[in-house]
C-alpha positions in Angstrom: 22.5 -19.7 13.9 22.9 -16.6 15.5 22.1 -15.6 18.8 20.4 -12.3 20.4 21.1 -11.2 23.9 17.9 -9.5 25.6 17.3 -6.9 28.4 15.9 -7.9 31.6 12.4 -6.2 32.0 13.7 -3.2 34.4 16.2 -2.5 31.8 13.4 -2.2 28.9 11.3 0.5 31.2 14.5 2.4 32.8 14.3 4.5 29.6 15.6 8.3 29.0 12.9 10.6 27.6 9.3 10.6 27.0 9.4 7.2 24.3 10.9 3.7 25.1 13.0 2.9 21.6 10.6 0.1 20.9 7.7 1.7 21.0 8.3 3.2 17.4 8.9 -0.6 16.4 5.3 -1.5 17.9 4.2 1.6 16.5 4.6 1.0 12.7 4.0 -2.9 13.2 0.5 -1.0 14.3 0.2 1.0 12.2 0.7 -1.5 8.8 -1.5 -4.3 10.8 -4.3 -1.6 10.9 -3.2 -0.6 6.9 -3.9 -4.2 6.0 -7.7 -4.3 8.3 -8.6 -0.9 7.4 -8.0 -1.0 3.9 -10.1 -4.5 3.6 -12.9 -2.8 5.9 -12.9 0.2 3.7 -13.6 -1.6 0.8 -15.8 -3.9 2.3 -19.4 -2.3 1.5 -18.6 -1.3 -1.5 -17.5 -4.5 -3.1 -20.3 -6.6 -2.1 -22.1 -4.4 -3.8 -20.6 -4.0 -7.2 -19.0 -7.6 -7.3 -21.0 -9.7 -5.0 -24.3 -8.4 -6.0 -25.5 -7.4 -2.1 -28.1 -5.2 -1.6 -27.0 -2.1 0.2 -29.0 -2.9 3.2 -27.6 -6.4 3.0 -24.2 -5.1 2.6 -24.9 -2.7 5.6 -25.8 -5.9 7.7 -22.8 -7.8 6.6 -20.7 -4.8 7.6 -21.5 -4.9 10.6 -21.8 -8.4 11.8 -18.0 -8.4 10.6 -17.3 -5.8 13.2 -19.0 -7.5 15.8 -17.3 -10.7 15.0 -14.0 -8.6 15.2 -14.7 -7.7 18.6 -15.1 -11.1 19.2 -12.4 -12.6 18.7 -10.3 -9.6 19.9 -11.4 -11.3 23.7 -10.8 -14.7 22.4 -7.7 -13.6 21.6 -6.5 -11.5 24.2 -7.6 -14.8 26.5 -5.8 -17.0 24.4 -2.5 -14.7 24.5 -3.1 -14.3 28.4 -3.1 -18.1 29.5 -1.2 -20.1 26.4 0.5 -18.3 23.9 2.2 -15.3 25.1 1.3 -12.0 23.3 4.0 -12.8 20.5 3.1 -15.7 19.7 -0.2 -14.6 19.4 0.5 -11.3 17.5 2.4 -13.5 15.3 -0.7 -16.2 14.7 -2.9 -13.2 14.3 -0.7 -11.5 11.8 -0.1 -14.9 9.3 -4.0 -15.3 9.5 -4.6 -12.1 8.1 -1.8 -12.1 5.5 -3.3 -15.9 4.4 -7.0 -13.8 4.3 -5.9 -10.9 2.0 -4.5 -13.1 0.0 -7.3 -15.3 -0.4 -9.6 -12.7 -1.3 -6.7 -11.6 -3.9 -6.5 -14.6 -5.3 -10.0 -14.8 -6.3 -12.3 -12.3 -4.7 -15.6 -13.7 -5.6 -15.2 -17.4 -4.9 -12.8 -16.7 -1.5 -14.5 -13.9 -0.3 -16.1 -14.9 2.7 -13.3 -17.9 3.8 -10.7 -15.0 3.0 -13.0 -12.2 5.8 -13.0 -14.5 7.9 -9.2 -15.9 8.5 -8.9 -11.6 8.7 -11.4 -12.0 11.2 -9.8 -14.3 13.7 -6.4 -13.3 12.7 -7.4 -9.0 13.8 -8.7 -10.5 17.3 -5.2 -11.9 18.2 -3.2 -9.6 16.5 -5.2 -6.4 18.2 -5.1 -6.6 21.7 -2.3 -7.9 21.9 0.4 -5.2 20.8 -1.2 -2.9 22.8 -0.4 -5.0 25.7 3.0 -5.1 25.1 3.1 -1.2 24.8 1.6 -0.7 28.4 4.0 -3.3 29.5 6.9 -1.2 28.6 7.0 1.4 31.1 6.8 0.8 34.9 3.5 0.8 36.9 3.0 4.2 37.9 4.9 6.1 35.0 3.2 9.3 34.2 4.9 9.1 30.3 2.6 6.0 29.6 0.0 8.4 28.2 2.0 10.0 25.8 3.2 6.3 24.8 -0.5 5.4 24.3 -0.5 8.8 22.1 1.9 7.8 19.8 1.0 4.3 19.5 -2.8 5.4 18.7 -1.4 8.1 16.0 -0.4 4.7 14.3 -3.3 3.2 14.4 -4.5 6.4 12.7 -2.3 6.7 10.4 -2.6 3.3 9.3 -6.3 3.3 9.4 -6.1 6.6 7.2 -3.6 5.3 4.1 -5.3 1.8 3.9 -8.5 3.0 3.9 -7.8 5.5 1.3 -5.0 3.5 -1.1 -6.9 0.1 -0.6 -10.3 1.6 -1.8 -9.0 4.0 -4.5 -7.2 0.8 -6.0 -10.3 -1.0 -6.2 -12.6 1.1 -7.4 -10.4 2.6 -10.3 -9.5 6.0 -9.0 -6.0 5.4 -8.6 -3.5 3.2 -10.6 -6.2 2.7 -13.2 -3.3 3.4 -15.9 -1.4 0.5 -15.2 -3.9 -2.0 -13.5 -6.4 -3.5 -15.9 -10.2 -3.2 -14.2 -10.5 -6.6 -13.8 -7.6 -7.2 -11.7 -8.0 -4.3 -9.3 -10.3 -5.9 -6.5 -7.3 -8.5 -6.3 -4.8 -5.7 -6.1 -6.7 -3.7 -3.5 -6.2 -7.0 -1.7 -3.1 -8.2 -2.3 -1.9 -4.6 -1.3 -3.8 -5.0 2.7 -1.6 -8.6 2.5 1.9 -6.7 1.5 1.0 -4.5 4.8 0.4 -7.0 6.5 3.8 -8.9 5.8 5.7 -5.9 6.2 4.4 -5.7 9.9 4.8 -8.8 11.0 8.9 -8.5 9.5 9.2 -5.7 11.3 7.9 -7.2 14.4 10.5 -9.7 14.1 13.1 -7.1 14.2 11.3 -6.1 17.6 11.4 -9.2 19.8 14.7 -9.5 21.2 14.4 -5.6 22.3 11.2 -6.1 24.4 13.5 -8.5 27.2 10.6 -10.5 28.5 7.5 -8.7 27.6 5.2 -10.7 25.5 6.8 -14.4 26.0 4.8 -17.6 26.6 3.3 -18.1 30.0 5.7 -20.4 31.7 8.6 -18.7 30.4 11.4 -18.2 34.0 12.3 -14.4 33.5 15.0 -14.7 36.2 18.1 -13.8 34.1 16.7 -13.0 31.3 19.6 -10.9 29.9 22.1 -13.8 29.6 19.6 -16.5 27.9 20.1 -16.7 24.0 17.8 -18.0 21.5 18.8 -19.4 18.3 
């Protein structure tokens, strides 16, 4: 197997310009994770109440106890990541979770729906805060360019928010691909879709690690030359 060489942490944040490199990795495995939450989100009302039968006051309710819950587990998470995992392998666990939700609730979106919510559930609170961590991490305490780096890294989340939230939803209720995907399979598309983002993050991610030198390992890991360890 092939091995990577990776940077020692002051060689990640001694950087030229306003942008690390990596932070436009980080940025679109954002920006997909949050294509994948925002587009299941968006549809979320909506679908309990044309599929499941909710009310829209129940629906409402449901809506929001699945933010809470979000929130939730984005500190269960972010403690998990802190004092076992390491914020990769956390991002990582979060990211599978969600891609094994969507496609739960794509499989069958009635008899899944719930299970399916809530591996996206767990799987958002240790993806989330977890990335965003790793972004703060690459520039040096004190560096006056880590708010513009925040910047770009939320126009991600934006964006992402913004195309999931509008392709998921237009899937699913008919008003876009209704020409070549029959009605009765369009929930599980809408779905499947949020999973394909989700999958294409996490690869990407992949591509990421051995740029980020130590930022994001496993507590425990030595960091002392760093630059000349190789993983398999």
């Amino acid at each position: 197997m092939a091995s990577e060489t990776h940077k020692t942490l002051a060689e990640v944040q001694n950087f030229e310009g306003k942008y690390p490199k990596q932070i436009w990795r980080l940025f679109f495995s954002e920006m997909w994770e949050r294509f994948c939450f925002y587009g299941m989100r968006g549809m979320l009302v909506f679908f309990m109440i044309t599929q499941l039968n909710f009310g829209e006051k129940e629906a409402n309710l449901q809506y929001g106890a699945t933010q809470a819950f979000v929130y939730a587990f984005t500190f269960v998470g972010g403690l998990f990541a802190d004092k076992v995992l390491g914020f990769r392998k956390s991002l990582v666990f979060g990211g599978l979770l969600m891609i094994v939700g969507s496609v739960l609730l794509s499989i069958d979106t009635h008899e899944f729906s719930f299970f399916g919510l809530a591996f996206i559930i767990i799987g958002t609170g240790f993806f989330k805060p977890n990335i965003s961590t790793m972004v703060g991490e690459l520039y040096k305490d004190g560096d006056i360019r880590r708010d513009a780096g925040f910047s770009l890294f939320y126009a991600g989340i934006n964006l992402g928010a913004f195309l999931g939230g509008y392709i998921c939803v237009a899937i699913g209720k008919g008003y876009m691909l209704s020409s070549v995907i029959d009605e009765a399979y369009r929930w599980n598309v809408a779905f499947g879709l949020a999973a394909v983002g989700m999958l294409i993050s996490l690869i990407n991610f992949q591509f990421t690690k051995h740029e980020l030198g130590p930022i994001g390992l496993q507590p425990g890991t030595p960091r002392c030359n760093y630059k000349n360890q190789t993983i398999a």
